[in-house]
C-alpha positions in Angstrom: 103.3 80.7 124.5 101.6 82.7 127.1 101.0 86.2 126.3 102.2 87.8 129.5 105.4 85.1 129.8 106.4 86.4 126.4 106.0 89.9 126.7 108.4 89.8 129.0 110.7 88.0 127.7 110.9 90.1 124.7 111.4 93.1 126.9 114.6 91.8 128.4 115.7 95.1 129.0 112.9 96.8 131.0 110.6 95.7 133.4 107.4 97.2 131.9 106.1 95.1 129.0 105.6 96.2 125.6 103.6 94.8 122.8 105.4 93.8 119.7 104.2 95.7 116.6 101.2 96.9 115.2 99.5 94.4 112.4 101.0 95.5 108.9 99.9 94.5 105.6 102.9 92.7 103.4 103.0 91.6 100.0 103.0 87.7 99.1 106.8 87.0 99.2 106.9 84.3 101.8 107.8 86.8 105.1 104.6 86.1 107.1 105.0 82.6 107.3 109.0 83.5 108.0 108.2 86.3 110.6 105.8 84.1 111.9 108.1 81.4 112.8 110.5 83.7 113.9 108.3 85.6 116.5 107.3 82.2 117.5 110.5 80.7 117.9 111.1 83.9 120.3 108.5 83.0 122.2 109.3 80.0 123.6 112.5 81.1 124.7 110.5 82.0 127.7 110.9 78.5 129.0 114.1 78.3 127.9 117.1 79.6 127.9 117.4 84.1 128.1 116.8 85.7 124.6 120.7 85.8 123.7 121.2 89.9 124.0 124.9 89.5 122.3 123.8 87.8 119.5 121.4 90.8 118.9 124.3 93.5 119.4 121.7 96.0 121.5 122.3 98.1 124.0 119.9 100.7 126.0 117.3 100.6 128.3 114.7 100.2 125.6 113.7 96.1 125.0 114.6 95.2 121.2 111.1 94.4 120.7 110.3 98.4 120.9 111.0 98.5 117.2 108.3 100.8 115.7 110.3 101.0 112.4 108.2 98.2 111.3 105.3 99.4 112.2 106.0 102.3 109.9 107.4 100.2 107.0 103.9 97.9 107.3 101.9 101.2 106.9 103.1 103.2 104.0 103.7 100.4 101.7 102.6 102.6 98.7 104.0 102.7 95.6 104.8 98.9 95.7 108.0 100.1 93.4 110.0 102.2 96.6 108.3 99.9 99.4 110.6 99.6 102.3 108.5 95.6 103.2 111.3 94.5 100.7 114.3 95.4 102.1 112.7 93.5 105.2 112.2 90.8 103.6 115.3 90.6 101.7 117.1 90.9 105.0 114.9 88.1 106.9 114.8 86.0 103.9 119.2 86.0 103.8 118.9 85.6 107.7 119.7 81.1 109.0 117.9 81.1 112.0 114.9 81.9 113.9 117.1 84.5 116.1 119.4 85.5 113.1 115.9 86.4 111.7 114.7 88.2 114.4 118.0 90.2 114.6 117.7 91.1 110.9 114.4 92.5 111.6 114.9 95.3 114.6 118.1 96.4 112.5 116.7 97.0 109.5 115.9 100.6 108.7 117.4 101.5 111.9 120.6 102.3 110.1 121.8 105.9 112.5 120.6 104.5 116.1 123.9 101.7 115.1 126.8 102.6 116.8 130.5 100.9 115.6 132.4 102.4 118.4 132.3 99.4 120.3 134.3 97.3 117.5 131.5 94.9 117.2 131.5 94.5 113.3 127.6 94.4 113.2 127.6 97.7 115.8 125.6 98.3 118.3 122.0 99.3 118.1 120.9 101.8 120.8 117.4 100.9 121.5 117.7 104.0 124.2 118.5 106.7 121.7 115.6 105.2 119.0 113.1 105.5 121.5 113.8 109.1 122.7 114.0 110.3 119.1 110.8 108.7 118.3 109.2 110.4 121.1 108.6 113.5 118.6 105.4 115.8 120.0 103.0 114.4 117.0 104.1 111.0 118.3 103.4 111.3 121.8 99.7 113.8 120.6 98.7 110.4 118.8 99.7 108.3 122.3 97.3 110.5 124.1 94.8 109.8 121.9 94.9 106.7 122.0 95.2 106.5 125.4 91.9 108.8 125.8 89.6 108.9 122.5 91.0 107.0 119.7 90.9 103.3 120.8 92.3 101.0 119.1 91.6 97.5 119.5 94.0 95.5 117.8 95.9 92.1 118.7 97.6 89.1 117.4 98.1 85.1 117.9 100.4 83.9 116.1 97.9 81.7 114.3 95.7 84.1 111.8 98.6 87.0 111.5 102.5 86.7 112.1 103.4 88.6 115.1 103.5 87.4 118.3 100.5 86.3 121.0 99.2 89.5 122.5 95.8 89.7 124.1 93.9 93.3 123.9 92.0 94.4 126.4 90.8 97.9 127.3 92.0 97.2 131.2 95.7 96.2 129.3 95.6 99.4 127.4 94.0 101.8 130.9 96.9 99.9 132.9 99.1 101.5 130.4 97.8 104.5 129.5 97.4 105.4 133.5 101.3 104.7 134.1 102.5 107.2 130.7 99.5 110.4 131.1 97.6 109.7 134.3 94.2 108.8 131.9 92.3 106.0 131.7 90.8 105.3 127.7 87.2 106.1 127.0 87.1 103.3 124.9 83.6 104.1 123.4 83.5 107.6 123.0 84.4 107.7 119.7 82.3 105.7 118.3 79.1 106.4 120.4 80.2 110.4 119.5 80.6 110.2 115.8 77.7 107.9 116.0 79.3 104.6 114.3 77.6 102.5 116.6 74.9 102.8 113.9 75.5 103.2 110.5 72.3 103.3 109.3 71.0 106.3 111.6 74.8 108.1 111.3 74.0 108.3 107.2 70.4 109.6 108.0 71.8 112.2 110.2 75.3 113.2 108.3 76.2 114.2 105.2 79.2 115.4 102.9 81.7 113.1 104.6 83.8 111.7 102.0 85.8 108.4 103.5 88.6 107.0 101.1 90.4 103.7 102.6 94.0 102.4 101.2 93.3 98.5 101.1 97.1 97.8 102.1 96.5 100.7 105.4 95.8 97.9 108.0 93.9 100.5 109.6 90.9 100.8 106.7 89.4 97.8 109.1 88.5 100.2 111.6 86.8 102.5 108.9 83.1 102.3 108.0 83.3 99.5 105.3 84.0 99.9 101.3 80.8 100.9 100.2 78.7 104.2 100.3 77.0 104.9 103.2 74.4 107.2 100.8 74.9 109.9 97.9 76.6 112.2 100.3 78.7 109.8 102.3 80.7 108.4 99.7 83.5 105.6 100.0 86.8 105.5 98.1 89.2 102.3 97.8 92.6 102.4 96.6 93.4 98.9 96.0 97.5 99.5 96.4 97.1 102.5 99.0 98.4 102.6 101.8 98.2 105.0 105.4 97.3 108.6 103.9 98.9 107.7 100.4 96.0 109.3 98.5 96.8 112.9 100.7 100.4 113.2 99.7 102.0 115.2 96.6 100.9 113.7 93.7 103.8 111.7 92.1 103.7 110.9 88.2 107.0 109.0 87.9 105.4 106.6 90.5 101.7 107.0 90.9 99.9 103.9 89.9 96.6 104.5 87.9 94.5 103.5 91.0 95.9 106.1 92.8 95.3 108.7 90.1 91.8 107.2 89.4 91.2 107.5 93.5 92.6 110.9 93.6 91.0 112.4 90.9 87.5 110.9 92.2 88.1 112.8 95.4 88.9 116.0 93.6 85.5 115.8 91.5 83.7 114.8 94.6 84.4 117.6 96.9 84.7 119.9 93.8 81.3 119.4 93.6 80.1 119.9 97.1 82.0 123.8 96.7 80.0 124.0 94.0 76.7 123.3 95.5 78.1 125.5 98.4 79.1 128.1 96.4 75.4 128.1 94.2 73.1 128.0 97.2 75.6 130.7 99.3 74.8 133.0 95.6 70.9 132.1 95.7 70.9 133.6 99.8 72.7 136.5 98.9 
């Protein structure tokens, strides 16, 4: 379906349109090709009959597509063991239709935005009160960045991924941007800055930059690629990490042994660098 036909028809409840979700990375249990279908089943509602708002049992003034619990279940995926991808799966896998499927997904994980005061057995989801909580000051800093430096350019179509059509542009993301902070995105700066335009030249120029990618983080795309840039610019892959899984407290019970391989790489790494620090800093004195 067309991109800007289904946006809107997905945002049933507000007149600005919204994008769906964020790409996540999910394990091989059969839920792409589901969410797929599902999101493209949604779709061509659009020349159709309304998206059925009572058989999705929401209420607020925030469309049921704005469900960023999914993004954040698709990013920290790591350990596989406490992933929350399989409770969303579960649920859309147990789900009969296309819409039953869709409902499962914006209600999982959003268990306190549900109200039962209504009497509907399934409650109510506030879509209102989930977006003003989410709206934390952290949230909205990231926003800003990416509505400024940190530009993202990510879409979907349905075809390669399982979410549905939505064409990225940098005039999509400035008309956006200009309506929330008043900015317009500097879509290169980063890059052009930090000097990833050129790989080559940014490793003759830098040094002691240690990049470490989670291969189930769909954002390790946007990194600098899986290999060492030089001696000084080294690269480490976590095959099962996820967003920042490598930076949080170490966990034994649940730690798998790339993780502990990854992190204890990084720790000899930059233990080194002090040391070479710490030697020349002795030599001066």
């Amino acid at each position: 379906c067309a991109t800007c036909a289904c946006e809107r028809r997905l945002s049933l409840l507000t007149t600005q349109p919204r994008r769906w979700c964020s790409p996540v990375v999910v394990p091989s249990c059969g839920c792409v090709h589901v969410s797929r279908g599902m999101h493209h089943a949604v779709c061509k509602r659009e020349t159709g009959a309304p998206l059925p708002i009572r058989l999705l049992h929401v209420s607020g003034d925030a469309p049921p597509a704005d469900s960023r619990w999914c993004v954040r279940a698709g990013e920290f995926v790591y350990p596989a063991a406490t992933s929350p991808i399989k409770a969303h799966c579960h649920a859309m896998g147990a789900a009969s239709t296309p819409l039953h499927i869709f409902n499962s997904l914006i209600r999982i994980g959003a268990t306190r935005y549900i109200s039962r005061a209504s009497g509907n057995a399934a409650g109510c989801l506030n879509t209102t009160l989930f977006r003003a909580q989410g709206m934390t000051p952290d949230a909205r800093g990231w926003q800003y960045l990416a509505c400024t430096e940190v530009v993202h350019p990510i879409g979907s179509n349905n075809v390669t991924d399982m979410f549905p059509p939505w064409t990225w542009s940098v005039a999509g993301v400035a008309e956006e941007c200009l309506r929330v902070f008043g900015v317009a995105p500097r879509a290169l700066w980063l890059p052009t800055e930090m000097g990833m335009l050129d790989l080559p030249r940014f490793a003759s120029g830098t040094s002691h930059v240690l990049f470490a990618y989670g291969l189930k983080d769909p954002w390790h795309t946007l990194g600098v690629g899986l290999h060492n840039l030089s001696a000084t610019l080294p690269v480490v892959t976590i095959a099962d990490g996820s967003h920042c899984a490598d930076m949080v407290v170490a966990e034994p019970a649940t730690d798998t042994p790339t993780m502990v391989a990854a992190r204890t790489q990084e720790d000899a790494i930059i233990s080194e660098w002090i040391h070479q620090l710490q030697t020349q800093r002795i030599r001066r004195a």
